[in-house]
C-alpha positions as CSV (number, residue, x, y, z in Angstrom):
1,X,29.0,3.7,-21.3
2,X,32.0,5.0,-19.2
3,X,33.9,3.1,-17.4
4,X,33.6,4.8,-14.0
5,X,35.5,1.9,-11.4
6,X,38.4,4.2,-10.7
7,X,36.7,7.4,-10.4
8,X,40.1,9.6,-10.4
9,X,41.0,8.1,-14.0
10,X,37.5,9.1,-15.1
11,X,38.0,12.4,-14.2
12,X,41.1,12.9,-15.6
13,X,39.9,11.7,-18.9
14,X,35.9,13.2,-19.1
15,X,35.7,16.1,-16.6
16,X,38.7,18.0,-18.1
17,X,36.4,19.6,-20.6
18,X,34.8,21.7,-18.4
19,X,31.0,20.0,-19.2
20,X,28.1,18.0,-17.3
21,X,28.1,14.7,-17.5
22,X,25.7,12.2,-16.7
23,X,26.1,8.7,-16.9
24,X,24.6,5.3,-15.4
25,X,26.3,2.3,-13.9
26,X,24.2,-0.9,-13.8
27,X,25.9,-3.5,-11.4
28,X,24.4,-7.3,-11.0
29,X,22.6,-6.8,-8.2
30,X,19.1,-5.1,-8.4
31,X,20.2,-1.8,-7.1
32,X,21.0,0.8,-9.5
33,X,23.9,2.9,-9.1
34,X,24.1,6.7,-10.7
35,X,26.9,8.7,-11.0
36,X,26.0,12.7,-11.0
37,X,29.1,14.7,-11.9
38,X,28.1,18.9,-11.8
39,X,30.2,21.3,-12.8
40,X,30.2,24.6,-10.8
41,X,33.0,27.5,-10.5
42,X,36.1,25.9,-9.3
43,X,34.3,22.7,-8.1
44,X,33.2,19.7,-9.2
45,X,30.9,17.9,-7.0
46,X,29.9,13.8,-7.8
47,X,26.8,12.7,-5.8
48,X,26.3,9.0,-6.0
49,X,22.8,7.9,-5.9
50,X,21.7,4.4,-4.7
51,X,17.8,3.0,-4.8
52,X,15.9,-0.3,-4.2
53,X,14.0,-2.0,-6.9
54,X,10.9,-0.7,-5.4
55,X,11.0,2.6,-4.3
56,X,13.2,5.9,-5.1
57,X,14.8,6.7,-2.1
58,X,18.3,7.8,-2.6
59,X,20.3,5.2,-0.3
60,X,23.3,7.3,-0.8
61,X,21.2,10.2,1.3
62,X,19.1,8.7,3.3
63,X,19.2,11.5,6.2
64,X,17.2,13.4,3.7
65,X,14.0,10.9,4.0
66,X,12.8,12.0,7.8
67,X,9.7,12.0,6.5
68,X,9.7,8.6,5.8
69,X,8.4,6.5,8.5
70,X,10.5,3.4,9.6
71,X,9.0,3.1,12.9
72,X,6.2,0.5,14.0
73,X,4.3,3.1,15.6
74,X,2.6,5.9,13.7
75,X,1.0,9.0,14.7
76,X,-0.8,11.7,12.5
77,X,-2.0,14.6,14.7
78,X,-4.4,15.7,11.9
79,X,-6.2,14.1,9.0
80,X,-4.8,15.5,5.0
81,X,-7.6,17.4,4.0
82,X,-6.1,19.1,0.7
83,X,-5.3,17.7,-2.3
84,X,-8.0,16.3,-3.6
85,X,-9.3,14.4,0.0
86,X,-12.3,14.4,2.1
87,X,-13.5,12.8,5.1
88,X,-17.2,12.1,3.8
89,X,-16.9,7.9,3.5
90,X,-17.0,6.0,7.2
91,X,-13.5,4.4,7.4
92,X,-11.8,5.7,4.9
93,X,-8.1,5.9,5.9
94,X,-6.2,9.1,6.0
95,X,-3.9,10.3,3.0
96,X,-1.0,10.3,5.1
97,X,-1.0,6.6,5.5
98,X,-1.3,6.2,1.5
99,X,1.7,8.6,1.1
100,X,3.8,6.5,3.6
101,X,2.8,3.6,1.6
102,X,3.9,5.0,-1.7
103,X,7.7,6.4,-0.7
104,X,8.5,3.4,0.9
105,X,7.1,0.7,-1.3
106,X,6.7,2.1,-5.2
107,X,8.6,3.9,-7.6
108,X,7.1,6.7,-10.0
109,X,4.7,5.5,-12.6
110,X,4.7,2.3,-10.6
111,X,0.7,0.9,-10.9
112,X,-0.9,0.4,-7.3
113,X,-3.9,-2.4,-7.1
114,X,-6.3,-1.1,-3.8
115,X,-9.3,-4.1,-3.7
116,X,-11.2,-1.8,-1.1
117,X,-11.3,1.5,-2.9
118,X,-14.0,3.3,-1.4
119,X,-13.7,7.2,-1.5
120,X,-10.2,7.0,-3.6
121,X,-7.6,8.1,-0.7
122,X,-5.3,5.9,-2.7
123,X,-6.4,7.3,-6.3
124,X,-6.2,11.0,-5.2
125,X,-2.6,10.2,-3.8
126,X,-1.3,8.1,-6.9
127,X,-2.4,11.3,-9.1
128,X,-0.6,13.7,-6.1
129,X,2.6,11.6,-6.4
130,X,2.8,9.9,-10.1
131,X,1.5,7.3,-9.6
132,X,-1.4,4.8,-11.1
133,X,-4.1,3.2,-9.4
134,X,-6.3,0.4,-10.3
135,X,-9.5,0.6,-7.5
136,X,-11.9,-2.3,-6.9
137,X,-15.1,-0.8,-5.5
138,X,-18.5,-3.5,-4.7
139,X,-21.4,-1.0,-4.5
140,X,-22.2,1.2,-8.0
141,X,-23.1,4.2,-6.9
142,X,-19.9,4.6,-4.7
143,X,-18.1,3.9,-7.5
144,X,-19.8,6.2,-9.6
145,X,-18.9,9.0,-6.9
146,X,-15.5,8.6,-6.4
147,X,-15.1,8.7,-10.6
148,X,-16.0,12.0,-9.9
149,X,-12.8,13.1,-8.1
150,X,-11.3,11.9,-11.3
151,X,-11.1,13.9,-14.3
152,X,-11.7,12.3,-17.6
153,X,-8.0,12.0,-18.8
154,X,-6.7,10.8,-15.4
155,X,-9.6,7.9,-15.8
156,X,-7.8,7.2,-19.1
157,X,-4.5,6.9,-18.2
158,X,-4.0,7.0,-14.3
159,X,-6.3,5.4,-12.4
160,X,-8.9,3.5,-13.4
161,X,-12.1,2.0,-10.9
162,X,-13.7,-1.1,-11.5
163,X,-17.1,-1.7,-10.3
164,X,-17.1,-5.4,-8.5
165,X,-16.7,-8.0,-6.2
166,X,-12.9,-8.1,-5.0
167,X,-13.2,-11.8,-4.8
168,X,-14.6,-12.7,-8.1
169,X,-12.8,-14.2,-11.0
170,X,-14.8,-11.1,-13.0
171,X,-12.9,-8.6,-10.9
172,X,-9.7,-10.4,-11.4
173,X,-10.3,-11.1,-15.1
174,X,-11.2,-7.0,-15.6
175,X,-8.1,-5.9,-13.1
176,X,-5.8,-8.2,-15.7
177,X,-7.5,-6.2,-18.9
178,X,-6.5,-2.9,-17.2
179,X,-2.8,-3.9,-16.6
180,X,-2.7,-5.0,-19.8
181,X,-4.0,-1.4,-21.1
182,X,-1.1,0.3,-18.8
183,X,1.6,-1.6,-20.3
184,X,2.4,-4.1,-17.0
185,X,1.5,-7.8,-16.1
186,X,0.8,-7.1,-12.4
187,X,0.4,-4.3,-9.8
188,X,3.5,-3.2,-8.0
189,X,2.1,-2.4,-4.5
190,X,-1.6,-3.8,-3.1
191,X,-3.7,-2.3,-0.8
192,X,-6.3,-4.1,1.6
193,X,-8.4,-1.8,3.5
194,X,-11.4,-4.3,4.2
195,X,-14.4,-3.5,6.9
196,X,-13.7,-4.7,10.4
197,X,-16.2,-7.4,10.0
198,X,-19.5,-6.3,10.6
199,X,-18.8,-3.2,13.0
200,X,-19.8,-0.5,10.0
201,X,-22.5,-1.7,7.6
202,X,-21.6,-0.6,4.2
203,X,-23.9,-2.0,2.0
204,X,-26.9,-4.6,1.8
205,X,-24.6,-6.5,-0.7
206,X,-24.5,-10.5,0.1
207,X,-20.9,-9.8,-1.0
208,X,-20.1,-7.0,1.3
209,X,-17.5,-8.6,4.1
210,X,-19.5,-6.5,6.3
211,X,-22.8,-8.6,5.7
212,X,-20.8,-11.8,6.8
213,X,-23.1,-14.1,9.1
214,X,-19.9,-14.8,10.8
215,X,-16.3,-13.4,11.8
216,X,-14.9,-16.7,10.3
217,X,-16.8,-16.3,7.2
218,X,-15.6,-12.5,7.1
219,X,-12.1,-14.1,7.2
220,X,-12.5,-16.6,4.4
221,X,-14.1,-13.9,2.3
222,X,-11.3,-11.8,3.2
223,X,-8.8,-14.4,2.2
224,X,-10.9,-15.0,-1.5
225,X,-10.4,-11.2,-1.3
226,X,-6.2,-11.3,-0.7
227,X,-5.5,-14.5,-3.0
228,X,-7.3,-12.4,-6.4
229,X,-4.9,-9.6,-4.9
230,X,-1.7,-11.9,-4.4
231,X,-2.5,-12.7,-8.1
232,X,-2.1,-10.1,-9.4
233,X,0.7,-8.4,-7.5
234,X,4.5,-8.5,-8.6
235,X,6.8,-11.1,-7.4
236,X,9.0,-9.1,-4.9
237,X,6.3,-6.6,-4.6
238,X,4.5,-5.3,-1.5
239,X,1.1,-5.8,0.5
240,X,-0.3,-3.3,2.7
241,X,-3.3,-4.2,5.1
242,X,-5.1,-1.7,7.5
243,X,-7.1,-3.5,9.5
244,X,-8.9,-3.2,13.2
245,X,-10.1,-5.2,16.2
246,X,-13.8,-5.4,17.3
247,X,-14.9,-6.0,20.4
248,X,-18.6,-8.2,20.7
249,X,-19.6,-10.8,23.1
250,X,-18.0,-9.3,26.3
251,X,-14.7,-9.7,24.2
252,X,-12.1,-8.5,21.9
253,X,-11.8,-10.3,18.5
254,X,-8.7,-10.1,16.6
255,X,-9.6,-9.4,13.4
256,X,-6.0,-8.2,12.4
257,X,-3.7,-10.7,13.2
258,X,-6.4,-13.6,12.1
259,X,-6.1,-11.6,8.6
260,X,-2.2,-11.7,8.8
261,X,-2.4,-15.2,9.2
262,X,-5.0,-15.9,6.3
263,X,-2.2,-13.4,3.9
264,X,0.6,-15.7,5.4
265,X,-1.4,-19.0,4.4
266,X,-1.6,-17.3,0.9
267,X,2.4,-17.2,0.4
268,X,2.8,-13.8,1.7
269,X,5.7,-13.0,4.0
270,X,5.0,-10.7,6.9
271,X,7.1,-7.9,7.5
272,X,6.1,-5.6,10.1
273,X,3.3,-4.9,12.3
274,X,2.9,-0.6,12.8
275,X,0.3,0.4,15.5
276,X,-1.3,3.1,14.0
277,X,-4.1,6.2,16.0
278,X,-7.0,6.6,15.0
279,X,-7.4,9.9,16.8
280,X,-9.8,12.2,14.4
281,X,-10.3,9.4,12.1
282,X,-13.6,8.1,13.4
283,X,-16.8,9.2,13.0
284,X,-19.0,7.7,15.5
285,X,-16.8,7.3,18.4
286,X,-15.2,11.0,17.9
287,X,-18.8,12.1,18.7
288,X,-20.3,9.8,21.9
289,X,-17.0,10.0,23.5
290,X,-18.6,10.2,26.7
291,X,-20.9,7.3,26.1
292,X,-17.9,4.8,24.8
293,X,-15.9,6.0,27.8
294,X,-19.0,5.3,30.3
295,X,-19.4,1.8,28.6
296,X,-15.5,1.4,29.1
297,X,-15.7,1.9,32.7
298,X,-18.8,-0.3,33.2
299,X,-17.9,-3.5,30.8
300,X,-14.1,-3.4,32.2
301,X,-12.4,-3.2,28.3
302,X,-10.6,-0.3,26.6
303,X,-12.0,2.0,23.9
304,X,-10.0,1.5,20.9
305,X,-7.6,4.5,19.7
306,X,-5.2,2.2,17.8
307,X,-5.6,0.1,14.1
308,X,-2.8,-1.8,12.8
309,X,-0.8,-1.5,9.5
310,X,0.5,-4.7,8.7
311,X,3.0,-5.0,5.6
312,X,3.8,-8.4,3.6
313,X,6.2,-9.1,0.6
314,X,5.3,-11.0,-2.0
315,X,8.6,-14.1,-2.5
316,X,7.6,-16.9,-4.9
317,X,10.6,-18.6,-4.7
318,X,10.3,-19.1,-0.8
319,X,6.7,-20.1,-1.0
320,X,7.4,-22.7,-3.5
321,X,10.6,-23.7,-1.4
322,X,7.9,-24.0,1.7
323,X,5.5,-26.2,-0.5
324,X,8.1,-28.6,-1.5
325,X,9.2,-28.8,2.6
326,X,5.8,-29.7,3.5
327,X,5.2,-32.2,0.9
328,X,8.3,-33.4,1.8
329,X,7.4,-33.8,5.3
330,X,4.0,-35.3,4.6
331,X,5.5,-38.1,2.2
């Protein structure tokens, strides 16, 4: 290991030589620092490279990452289609959301837990970018299609779906066996992409969040739903939930922010709130806009073009901190 604090001294001593060298600094922090020395005709060029514990983005050059979005409002013009993806499954989300997801919040090889798989947008895209997937997916014979997109080796050793209820100690119980096979004790990033209460039906399941009776018991089977999933994810780590609004009874129903507030109950801390279109996305409004726009006009509400993207962060230290305060308090 080189001691590189007085970079002038190192080169003097290593560079002389005329060879590459590469070599690692670890400091006592959590970021890593690496020190890239090239050797070209009369040059020598050192690029410093600086990343977070959970995600690869080169601090040290982060004009390069435009790409990445760090805005809280997001707009995609057109829906991914290569690459593996399709738009066959009502309310799938679009692969460009997935991608956002995994530059910001996972490293390469990094395991990604998605408790609403459904067609596999975040499977296809953890094979697209290197990374692994483990997908929870309720009804069988969706889960038997979207194994499909998979080929046999990936199923082995890149993503993996699990028929089940999301909410079930059996799903949790088979999610902990398949972390164990990939060589880590919990999922780096976790997905929630959960029906918007009852507005699509997507099964006839008593377990389906979209057969709830009610919007608050579609809440507290969401929030069985994000506890198995907070679980299971890495202390640190980061949640990502795309959710929408409904509107029923003459009125709109929150169903996002009533979901942020059932992940904050759980321990998670919220981090931002991203507005996202849904322009292209749907299915069934995309083709009676006419008719949506008449009933817009006549019931006095606003057809929805938006769906939020709200993120969360896994700290256990500040949820036990929080515990201890309201004991405290109650005492």
């Amino acid at each position: 290991m080189f001691d590189t604090k007085n970079p002038i001294i190192y080169y003097n001593q290593y560079i002389g030589n005329g060879e590459n060298i590469y070599m690692v600094r670890r400091t006592n922090s959590n970021l890593a620092k690496v020190l890239e020395v090239q050797q070209k005709p009369d040059l020598k060029v050192a690029k410093e490279v600086k990343t977070t514990a959970y995600n690869d983005i080169n601090l040290k050059s982060w004009k390069d990452y435009d790409y990445v979005k760090t805005d809280t409002l997001w707009e995609f013009p057109n829906r991914l289609k290569e690459g593996g993806h399709s738009n066959e499954y009502h309310g799938n989300f679009i692969p460009q959301i997935v991608q956002q997801f995994y530059h910001r919040y996972t490293k390469e090889n990094d395991v990604v837990l998605d408790l609403f798989f459904g067609s596999g947008t975040s499977g296809i895209e953890a094979i697209n970018m290197n990374r692994r997937c483990i997908g929870v997916e309720l009804k069988e014979e969706q889960a038997e299609l979207v194994s499909e997109k998979f080929t046999p080796k990936q199923l082995v050793t890149d993503v993996n779906v699990i028929c089940a209820d999301s909410s079930s100690e059996i799903a949790k119980e088979k999610i902990k066996a398949r972390l164990d096979i990939m060589r880590v004790e919990k999922a780096q990033l976790l997905i929630l992409h959960p029906p918007y209460d009852d507005i699509i039906k997507f099964s006839d399941k008593e377990e389906d969040l979209s057969n709830c009776a009610t919007t608050e018991e579609f809440y507290d089977g969401f929030e069985k739903v994000a506890k198995n999933g907070y679980d299971l994810l890495e202390d640190k780590r980061f949640a990502a939930l795309v959710i929408g609004d409904k509107y029923a009874n003459g009125e709109i129903i929150s169903l996002g922010f009533e979901c942020q507030e059932r992940m904050k109950r759980l321990g998670f801390v919220h981090k931002a709130t991203i507005v996202k279109d849904m322009q292209g996305n749907e299915k069934a409004k995309g083709k009676d806009a006419n008719l949506w726009r008449y009933r817009a006009l006549a019931g006095g509400f606003n057809t929805f073009k938006h769906e939020y993207i709200m993120i969360f962060q896994k700290d256990e230290a500040r949820k036990r901190k929080l515990e201890r305060l309201n004991a405290a308090l109650k005492a």
